[in-house]
C-alpha positions as CSV (number, residue, x, y, z in Angstrom):
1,X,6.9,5.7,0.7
2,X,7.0,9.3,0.8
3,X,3.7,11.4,1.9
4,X,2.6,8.3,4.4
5,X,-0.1,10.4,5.4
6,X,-1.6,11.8,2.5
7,X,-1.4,8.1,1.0
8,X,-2.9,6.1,4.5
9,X,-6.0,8.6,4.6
10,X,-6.6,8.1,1.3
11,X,-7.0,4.5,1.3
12,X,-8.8,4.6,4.3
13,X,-11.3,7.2,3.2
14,X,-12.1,4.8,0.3
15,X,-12.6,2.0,2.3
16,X,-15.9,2.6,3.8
17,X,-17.9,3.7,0.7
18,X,-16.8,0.3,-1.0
19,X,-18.1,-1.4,2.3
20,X,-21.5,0.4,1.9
21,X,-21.7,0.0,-2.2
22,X,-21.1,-3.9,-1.9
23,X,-23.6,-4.4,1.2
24,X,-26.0,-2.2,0.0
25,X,-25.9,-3.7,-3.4
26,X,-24.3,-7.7,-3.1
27,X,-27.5,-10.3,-1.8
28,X,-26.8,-11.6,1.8
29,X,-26.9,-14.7,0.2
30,X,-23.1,-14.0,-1.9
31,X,-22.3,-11.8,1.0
32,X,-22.8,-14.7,3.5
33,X,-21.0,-17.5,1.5
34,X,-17.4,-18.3,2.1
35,X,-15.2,-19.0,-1.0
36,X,-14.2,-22.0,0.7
37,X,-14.4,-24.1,4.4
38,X,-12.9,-22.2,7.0
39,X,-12.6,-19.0,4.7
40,X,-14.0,-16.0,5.4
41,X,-17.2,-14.6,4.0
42,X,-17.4,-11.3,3.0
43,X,-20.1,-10.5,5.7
44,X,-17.3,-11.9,8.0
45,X,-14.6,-9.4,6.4
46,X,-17.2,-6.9,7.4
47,X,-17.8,-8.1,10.9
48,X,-14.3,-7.8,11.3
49,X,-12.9,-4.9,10.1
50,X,-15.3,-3.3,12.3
51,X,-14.2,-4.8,15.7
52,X,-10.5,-3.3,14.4
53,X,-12.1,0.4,13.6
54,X,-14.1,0.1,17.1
55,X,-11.1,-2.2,19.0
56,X,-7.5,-1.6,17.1
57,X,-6.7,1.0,15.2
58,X,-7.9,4.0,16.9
59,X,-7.0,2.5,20.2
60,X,-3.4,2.2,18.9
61,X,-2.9,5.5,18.0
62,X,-3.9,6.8,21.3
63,X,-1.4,4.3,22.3
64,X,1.2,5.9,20.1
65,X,0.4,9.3,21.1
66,X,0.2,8.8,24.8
67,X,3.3,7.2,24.7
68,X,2.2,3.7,25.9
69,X,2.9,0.2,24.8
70,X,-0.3,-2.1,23.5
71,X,-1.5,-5.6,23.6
72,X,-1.7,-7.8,20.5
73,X,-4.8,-8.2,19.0
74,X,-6.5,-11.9,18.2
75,X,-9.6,-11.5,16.1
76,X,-10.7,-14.7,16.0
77,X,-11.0,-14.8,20.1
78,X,-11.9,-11.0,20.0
79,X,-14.2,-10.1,17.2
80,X,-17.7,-10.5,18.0
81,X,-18.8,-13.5,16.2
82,X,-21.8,-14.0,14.5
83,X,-23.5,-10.0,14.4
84,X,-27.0,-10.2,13.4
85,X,-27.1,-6.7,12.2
86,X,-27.7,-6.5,8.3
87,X,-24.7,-6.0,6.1
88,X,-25.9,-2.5,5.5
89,X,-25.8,-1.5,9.1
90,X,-22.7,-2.9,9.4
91,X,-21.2,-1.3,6.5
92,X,-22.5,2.1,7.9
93,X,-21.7,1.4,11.2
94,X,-18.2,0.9,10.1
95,X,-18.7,4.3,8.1
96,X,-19.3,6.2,11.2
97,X,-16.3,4.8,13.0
98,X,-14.4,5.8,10.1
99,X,-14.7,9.2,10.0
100,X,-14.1,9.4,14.1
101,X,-10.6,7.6,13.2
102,X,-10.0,10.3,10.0
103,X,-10.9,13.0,12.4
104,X,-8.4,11.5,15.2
105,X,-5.2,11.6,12.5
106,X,-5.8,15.2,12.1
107,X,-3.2,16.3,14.3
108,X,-0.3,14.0,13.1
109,X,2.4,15.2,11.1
110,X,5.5,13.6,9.6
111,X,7.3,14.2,13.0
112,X,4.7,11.6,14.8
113,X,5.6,8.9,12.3
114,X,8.6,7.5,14.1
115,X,7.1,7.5,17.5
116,X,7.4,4.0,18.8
117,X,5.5,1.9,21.2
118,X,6.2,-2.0,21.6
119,X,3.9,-4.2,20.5
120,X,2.6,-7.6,22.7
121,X,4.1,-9.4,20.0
122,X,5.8,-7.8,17.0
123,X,8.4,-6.0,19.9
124,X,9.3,-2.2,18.7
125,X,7.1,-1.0,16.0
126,X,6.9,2.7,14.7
127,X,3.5,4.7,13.9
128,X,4.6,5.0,10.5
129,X,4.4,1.2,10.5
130,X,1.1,0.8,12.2
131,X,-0.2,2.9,9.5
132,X,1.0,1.5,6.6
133,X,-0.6,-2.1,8.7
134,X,-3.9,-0.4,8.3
135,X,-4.4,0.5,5.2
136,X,-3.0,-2.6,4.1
137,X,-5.5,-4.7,6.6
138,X,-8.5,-2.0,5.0
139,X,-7.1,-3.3,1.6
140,X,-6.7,-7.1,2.3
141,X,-10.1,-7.9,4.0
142,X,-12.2,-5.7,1.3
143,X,-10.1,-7.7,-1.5
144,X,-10.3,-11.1,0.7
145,X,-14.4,-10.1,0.9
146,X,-14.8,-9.5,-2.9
147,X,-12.8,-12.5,-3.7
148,X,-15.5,-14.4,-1.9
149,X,-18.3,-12.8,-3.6
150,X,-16.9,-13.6,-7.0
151,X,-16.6,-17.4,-6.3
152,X,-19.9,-18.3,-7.5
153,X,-19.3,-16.1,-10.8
154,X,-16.1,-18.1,-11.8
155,X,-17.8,-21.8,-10.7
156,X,-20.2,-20.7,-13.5
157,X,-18.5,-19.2,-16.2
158,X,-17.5,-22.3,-17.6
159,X,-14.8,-22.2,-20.8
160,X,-13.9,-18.4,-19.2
161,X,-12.7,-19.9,-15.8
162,X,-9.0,-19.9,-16.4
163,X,-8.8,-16.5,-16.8
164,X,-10.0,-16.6,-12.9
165,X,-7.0,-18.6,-12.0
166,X,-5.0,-16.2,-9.8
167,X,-8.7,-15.8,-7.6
168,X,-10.1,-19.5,-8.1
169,X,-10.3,-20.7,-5.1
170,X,-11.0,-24.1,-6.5
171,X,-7.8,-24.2,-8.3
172,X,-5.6,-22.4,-5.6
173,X,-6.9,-25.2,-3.7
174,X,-6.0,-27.9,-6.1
175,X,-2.3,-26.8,-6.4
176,X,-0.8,-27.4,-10.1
């Protein structure tokens, strides 16, 4: 992909107003419901995406920049589990933290995205990598979290649930 920067700071600058809309809009009650057992709830999406902005990302591209090597990241042993902040604080929290990160890609250019640092894990990886991981991960937990909150919308749309099929988790479960 060509203009990695232009397109990474885009996705990421849309993230956190989605975050806000949905918890400032959804009731706990949808935001709080997994889609399934042992899925994750949106408010959980939420809670995590927000130990990476405070824990991951920006920590990595320091990494990246100072030319050191970083640890792998767990999230179910390192996120904080069970916040009791509301969903709107969270969503704004994470707001906050996102515009810090924004401000800290300022100074890359094209020239950073080949720097390379090795990962705990993943061995040799390249910022231009880490950055397509993030917008990707901003994209996949909001998705993952909205996916949850439709749940109880297709168990109730009775003769229109088909057309749900590819997000049911119900009949993603079942298998054909």
């Amino acid at each position: 992909m060509d203009d990695v920067l232009i397109h990474v700071r885009g996705v990421l600058a849309t993230t956190p107003s989605r975050w806000v809309h949905l918890a400032s809009r959804v009731p706990v009650a949808l935001l709080g419901r997994p889609p399934a057992p042992g899925e994750w709830s949106a408010l959980a999406c939420l809670q995590h995406i927000v130990a990476a902005e405070e824990r991951v990302f920006p920590v990595r591209i320091r990494a990246f920049l100072d030319g050191r090597d970083f640890a792998a990241y767990d999230p179910v042993a390192e996120d904080v589990p069970g916040t009791t902040a509301a969903a709107e604080e969270l969503a704004r929290r994470f707001a906050d933290l996102r515009t810090a990160s924004l401000a800290a890609l300022d100074p890359l250019t094209e020239d950073d995205l080949g720097r390379t640092a090795r990962h705990a894990e993943l061995g040799i990886v390249t910022l231009s990598e880490l950055l397509h991981q993030w917008a990707g991960h901003d994209l996949m937990h909001t998705v993952q979290a909205e996916r949850a909150v439709m749940q109880p919308f297709v168990d109730g749309c009775g003769p229109w649930r088909p057309y749900f099929a590819d997000h049911d988790v119900a009949a993603v479960q079942q298998g054909p």
